[in-house]
N, C-alpha and C positions, 0 to 999 in steps of 0.2 A: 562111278566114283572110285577115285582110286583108295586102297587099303595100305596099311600098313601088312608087316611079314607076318605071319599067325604067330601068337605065344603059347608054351607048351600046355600051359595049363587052361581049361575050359573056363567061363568067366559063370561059375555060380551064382552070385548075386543079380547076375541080371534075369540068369533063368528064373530066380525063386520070383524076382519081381515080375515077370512076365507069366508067372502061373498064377499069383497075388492078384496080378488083375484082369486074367482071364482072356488075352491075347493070345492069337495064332501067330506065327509067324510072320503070314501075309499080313494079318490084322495091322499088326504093330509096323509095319514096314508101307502101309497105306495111310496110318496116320502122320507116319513123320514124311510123307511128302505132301502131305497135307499142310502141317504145318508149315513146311518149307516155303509152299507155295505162298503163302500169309506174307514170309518176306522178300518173295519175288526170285526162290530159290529153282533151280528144276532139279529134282535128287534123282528120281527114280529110283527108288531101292525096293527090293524084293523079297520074298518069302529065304531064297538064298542069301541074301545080304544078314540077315535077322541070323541065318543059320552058321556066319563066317561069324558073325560077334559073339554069339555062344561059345563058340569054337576058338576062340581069342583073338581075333581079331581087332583091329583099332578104328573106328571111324574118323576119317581128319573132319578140320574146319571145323565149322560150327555143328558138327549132327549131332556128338554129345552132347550140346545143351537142349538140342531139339528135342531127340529122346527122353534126357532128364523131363523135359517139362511135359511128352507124351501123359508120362509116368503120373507128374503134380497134378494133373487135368485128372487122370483115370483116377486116383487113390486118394485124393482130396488132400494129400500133405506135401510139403515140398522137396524135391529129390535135389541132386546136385547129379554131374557125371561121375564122379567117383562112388556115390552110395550105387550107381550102377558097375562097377566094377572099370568104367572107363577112361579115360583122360581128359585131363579138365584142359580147358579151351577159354578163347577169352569168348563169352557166350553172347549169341542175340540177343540173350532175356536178363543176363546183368541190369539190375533196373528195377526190374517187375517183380521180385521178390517182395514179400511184406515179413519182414524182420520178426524173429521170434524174441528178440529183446532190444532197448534204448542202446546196447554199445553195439549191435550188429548193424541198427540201423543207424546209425554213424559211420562204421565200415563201409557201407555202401551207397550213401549217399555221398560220402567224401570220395571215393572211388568217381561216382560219377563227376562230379565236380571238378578234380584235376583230369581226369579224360576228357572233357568238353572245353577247359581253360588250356587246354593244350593244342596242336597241332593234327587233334585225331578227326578228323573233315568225316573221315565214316559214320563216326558215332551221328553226326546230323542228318546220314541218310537210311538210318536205320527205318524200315517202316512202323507203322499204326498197326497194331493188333488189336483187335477186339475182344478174343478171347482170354485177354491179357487182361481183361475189366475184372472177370470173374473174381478169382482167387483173391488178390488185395482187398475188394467192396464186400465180400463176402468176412474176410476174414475179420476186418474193420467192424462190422457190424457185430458178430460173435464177440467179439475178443474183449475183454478185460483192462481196465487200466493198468497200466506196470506200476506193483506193488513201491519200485523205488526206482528212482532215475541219479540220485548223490552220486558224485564222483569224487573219489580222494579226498574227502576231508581232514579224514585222520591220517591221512601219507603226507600232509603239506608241512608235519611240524616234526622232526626225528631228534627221539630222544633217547640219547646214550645211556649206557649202565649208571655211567658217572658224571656228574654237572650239569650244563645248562644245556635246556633245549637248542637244539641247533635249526635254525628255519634254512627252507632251501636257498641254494646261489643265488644271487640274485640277477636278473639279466638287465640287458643295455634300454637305459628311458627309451620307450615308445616300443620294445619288442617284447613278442609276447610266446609262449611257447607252451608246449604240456603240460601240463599241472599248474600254471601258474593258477591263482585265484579268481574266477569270473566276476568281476563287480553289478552293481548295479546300474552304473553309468556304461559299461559294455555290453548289457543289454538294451539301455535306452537307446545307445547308439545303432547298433541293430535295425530297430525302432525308424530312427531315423533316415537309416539309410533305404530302406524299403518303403516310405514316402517319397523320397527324392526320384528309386527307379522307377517308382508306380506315375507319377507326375511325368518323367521322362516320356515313360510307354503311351501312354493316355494321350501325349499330346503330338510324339514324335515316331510312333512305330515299335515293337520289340526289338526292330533290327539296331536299334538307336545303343544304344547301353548295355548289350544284352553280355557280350563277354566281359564287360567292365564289372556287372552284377555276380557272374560266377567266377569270377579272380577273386574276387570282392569275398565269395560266400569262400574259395578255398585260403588264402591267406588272413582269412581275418573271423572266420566263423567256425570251421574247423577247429584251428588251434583251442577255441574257448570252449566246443564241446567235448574234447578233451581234456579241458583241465580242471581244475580242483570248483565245485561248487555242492552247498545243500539243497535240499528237496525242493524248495520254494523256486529258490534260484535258478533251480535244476528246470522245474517246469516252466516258467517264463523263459527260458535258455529256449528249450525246447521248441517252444512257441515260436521266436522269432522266427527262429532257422527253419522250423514248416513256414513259415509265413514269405520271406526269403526263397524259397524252393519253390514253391508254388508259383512265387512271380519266373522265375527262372524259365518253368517249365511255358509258363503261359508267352513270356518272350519268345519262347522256341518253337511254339504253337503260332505265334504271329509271323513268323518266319519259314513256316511250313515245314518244321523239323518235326513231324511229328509224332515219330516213335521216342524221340529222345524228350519231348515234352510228356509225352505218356508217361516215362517215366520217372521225370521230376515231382509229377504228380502223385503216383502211386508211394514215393518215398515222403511227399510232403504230409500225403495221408498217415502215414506211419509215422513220422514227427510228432505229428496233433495228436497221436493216440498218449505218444510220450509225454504229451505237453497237460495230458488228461483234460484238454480242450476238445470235447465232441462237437460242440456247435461250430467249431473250425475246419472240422473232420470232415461237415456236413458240405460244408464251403466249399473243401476240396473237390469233393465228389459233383457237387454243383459244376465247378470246371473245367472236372473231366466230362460229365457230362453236356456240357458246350460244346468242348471238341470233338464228339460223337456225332453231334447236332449236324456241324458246319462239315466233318465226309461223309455225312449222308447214311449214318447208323442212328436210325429212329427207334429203334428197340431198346440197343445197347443204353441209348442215351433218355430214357424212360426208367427202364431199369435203375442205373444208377441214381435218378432224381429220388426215384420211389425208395430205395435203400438211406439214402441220406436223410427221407423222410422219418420213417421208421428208427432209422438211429439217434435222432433228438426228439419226435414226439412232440409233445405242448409244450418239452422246459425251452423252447427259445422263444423271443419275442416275436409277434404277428409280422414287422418287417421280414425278419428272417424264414417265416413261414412262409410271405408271398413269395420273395425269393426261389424256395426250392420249390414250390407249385410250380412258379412260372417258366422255371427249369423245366418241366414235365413235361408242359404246353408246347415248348419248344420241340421236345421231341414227339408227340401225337401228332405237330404240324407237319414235319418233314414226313411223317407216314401218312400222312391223310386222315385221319381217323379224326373225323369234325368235330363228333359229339364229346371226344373223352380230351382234345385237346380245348372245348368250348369249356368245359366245366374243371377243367385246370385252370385256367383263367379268372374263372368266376372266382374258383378257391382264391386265386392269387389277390385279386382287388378284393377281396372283401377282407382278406387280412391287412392288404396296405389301409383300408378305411379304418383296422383295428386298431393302429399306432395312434397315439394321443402325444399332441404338444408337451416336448418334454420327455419323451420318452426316450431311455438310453439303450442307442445301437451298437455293438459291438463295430469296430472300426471301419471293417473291412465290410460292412453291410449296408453303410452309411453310402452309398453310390446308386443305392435300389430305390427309389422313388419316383413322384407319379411321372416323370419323363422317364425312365428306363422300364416302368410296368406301358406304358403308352408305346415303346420301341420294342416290346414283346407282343404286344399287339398284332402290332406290324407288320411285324416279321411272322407271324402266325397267320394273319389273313391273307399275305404274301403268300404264304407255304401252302394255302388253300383255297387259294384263286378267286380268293372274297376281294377283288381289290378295290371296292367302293370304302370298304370297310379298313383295308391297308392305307388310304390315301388320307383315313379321318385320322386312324393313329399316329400313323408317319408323320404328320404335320402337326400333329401337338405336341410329341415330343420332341420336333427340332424347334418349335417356340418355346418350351420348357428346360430345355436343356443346354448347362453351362457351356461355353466358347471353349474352355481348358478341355471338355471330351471332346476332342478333335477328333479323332479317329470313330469314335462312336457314333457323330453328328455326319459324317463323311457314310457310314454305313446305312444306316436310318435314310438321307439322302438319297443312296442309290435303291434302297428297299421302295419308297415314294418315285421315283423315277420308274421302276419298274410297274409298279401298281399302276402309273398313268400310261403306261405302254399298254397294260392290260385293257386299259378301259378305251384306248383307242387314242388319248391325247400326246400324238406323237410330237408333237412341238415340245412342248411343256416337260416329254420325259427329255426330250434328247438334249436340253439345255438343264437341266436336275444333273443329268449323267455326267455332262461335259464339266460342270462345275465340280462332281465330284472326283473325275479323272485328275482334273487340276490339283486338287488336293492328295490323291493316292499318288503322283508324281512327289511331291515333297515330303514323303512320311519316308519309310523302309519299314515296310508292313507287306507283308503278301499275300494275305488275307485283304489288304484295302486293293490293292491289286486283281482279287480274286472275283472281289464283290463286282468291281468294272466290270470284269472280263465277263460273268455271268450275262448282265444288264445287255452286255455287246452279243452273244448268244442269242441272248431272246429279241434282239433289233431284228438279227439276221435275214427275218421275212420281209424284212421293211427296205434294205439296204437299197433301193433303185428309188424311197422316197430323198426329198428334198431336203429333209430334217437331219434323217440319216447319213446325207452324205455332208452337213455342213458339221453333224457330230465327230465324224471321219476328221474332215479339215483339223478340227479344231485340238483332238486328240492327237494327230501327225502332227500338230503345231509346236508341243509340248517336247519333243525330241525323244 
């Protein structure tokens, strides 16, 4: 890697932070290619490399951030490149920070916002870090509600030595800028508009609306969490715009963008904390741990179910409870692990039987019923080659489950296709599959995409059958 020309002066800060946390030279110079490697980097840096940055030296590109976050990993609190004595950089881990207050985490969640509404094609190839789970889930769970989230109240109304209150300019109907007032109807609309993208997604892919939704979030959510509202207002604010984020991120997860969905999420999580919404918090982390699930981090994404667990306890309703069980299940299935993914489950149905007619779910939780506990099943005995038992779930939940989850009903499908590949009925799967290629054709989903391509994997062995090659046909038919 090439360097910048040395500076006269030695960079102290980084030495004191590098005897702080107990680093060699080599140490430190094996973790950041470590790290590097996470995003597909090859640094090579060395015990000399460590001794030119002491020495004042400058590392380009992203390795001040890498270092920085060496640093948040080893010391548990969070570094930038300059607390390192370095040059800031526009960083891989912009994102993954979890805000020490409601206006930072504004700062950077609207940062990421006009970076992704823009022309920056990198930001979507950022990769997936897992060790990126840690610190935000962690801090989430520790962390305190923020004592106050108001913004400009008393700046909205200036009043001079002499005469009458003078209220601010007023701007042009329908535009809306800093400080104006947040009403209540602009957060209904909010409200509204993340039904609309969530209905989009559900039926037509993340690919479908997905920049529409984050122009959406920078010229029209932004502005409002900037300007003038009280506490109440403040937290409902708050709320949306996690709520808003979080679809953002999950749009970008359907699109296999999934470092920059990583960090929609870890910012949505830091929303809900603002929003003093924990059972939203829990949501989130439920999400992220999905996307753990689906590349194939069964730890990570345990982990995270079981923290979101712990962070709401009894105070949320039995639906919500099966919810973040069957989160858990999810990920014990992708590791194998029978017994501890069979009795996540158990947990799971036996709190969906807790919910009583009548009972009120929070919004975003009203989607988990017995046809989405029945397509966790599925995908569970799928994941553990029970497939007599994927074949009974998979088909109850596509008789249970509404037309509008298109994409859902298209996944579940091919989970049942493949279970009937398991059990030998190659007829039956390859016309399941064919029918759901049909459908991953009309979505802009890459995840619906993915689930095919899986199902076409595991034909493989069969490809010289009859079934197989009329599956062939039928998917080359599709263009």
């Amino acid at each position: 890697m090439t360097e910048r020309p040395a500076q006269r002066t030695p960079n102290r800060q980084l030495a004191a932070l590098i005897a702080e946390a107990g680093f060699s030279n080599a140490g430190l110079a094996r973790r950041v290619d470590q790290l590097g490697l996470e995003h597909g980097l090859d640094l090579r840096y060395d015990k000399t490399s460590v001794t030119r940055w002491l020495r004042g030296q400058q590392p380009r590109g992203t390795t001040p951030a890498l270092i920085a976050e060496v640093f948040t990993r080893r010391l548990g609190r969070r570094l930038t490149a300059q607390d390192l004595g370095l040059d800031a950089c526009a960083p891989v881990y912009a994102g993954l920070e979890f805000a020490a207050t409601p206006e930072e985490a504004v700062d950077i969640v609207s940062g990421l916002w006009r970076k992704d509404s823009g022309s920056h094609a990198e930001l979507r190839k950022i990769a997936f870090t897992p060790a990126g789970l840690v610190v935000p889930s962690r801090d989430w769970l520790i962390g305190r509600a923020d004592e106050r989230v108001a913004r400009g109240e008393m700046a909205a109304v200036r009043v001079p030595a002499q005469g009458r209150p003078v209220l601010p300019r007023q701007r042009g109907q329908g535009e809306r800028g800093p400080g104006q007032k947040v009403t209540g109807g602009d957060i209904a609309a909010l409200r509204s508009v993340g039904e609309l993208f969530r209905t989009l997604d559900d039926a037509y892919g993340g690919g479908h609306a997905r920049q529409a939704l984050v122009r959406y979030l920078e010229h029209e959510c932004e502005p409002m969490l900037r300007g003038t509202y009280g506490e109440q207002a403040g937290r409902r604010l708050f709320a949306a715009a996690a709520d808003l984020t979080r679809l953002a991120g999950w749009t970008s997860y359907d699109i296999a963008a999934h470092g920059l969905a990583q960090r929609y999420f870890v910012q949505a999580l830091r929303l809900a904390q603002a929003a003093g919404d924990r059972a939203y918090g829990s949501y989130v982390l439920v999400t992220m741990s999905r996307q753990a699930v689906y590349l194939g981090h069964g730890r990570e994404a345990v982990q995270l179910a079981r923290v979101a667990q712990q962070g709401v306890g009894t105070s949320v309703p039995p639906g919500v409870q099966a919810l973040l069980h069957a989160a858990e299940a999810r990920g014990h299935g992708v590791l194998g692990e029978v017994r501890a993914c069979t009795a996540a489950l158990v947990r799971a149905e036996r709190a969906l039987e807790a919910v009583r007619p009548g009972d009120e779910l929070p919004y975003w939780a009203r989607f988990f019923d017995e046809a989405q506990l029945a397509d966790e099943f599925g995908h569970c005995h799928r994941d553990l080659q029970q497939f007599r038992a994927a074949v009974q779930h998979a088909e109850r939940s596509l008789q249970l489950r509404a037309p509008a989850y298109a994409r859902s009903r298209l996944f579940c499908r091919v989970v049942l296709a493949t279970a009937r590949l398991g059990l030998g009925e190659l007829d039956q799967a390859c016309q399941l599959a064919a029918e759901a290629a049909g459908q991953a054709a009309e979505m802009r989903s890459v995840r619906a995409v993915e689930y095919v391509r899986d199902f076409e994997r595991r034909l493989e062995p069969y490809k010289d059958a009859a079934p197989a090659r009329t599956y062939r046909d039928k998917v080359a038919a599709l263009g």
